[in-house]
N, C-alpha and C positions, 0 to 999 in steps of 0.2 A: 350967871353961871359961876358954880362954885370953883375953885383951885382944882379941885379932885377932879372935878367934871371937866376943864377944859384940858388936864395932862391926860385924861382917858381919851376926848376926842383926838388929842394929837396922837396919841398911841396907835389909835384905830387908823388916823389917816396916814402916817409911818407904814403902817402894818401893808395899807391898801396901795400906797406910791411902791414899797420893796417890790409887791410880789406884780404891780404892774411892769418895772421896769425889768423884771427878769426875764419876763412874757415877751417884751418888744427886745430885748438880748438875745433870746431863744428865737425868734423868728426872725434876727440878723442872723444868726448862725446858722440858720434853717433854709434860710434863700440861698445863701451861697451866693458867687461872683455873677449873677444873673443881669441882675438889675441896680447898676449902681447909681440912679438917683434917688430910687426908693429906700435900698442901702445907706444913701447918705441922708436924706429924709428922718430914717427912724434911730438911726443913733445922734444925731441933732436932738429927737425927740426925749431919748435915752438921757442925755449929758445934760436936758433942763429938767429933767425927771429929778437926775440926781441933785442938781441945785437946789430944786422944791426941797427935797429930803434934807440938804446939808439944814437947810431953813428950819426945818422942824424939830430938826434936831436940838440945834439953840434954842428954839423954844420950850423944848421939852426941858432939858435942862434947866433955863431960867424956872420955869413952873415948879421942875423937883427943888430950885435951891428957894423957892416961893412957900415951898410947905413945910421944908426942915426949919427957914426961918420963925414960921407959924409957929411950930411947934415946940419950939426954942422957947416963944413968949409964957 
């Protein structure tokens, strides 16, 4: 897999981790004070969501400073 190819994949998987953890932020905010182990359940789920992202981030990066390098040569 080429450079291009795998910062698109991370792109795309970025794209799919944001708009899932917003979905499980919106339906913490949606249940309200009901059910607070399912409450605490999905922001647990929320905060490793975020992790994954922080993760990809770095890699996205690493990969863009992988191509400007390239392109340098």
């Amino acid at each position: 897999m080429s450079t291009k190819d795998e910062l698109r994949q991370v792109e795309e998987d970025l794209a799919r981790l944001r708009a899932e953890n917003q979905e499980v932020r919106d339906q913490i905010r949606d249940i309200g004070a009901t059910d607070q182990v399912e409450i605490a359940t999905m922001i647990s789920q929320a905060d490793e969501q975020v992790e994954l992202i922080a993760g990809l981030e770095r890699r996205r990066d690493a990969l863009i400073q992988r191509l400007e390098e390239e392109g340098a040569r």
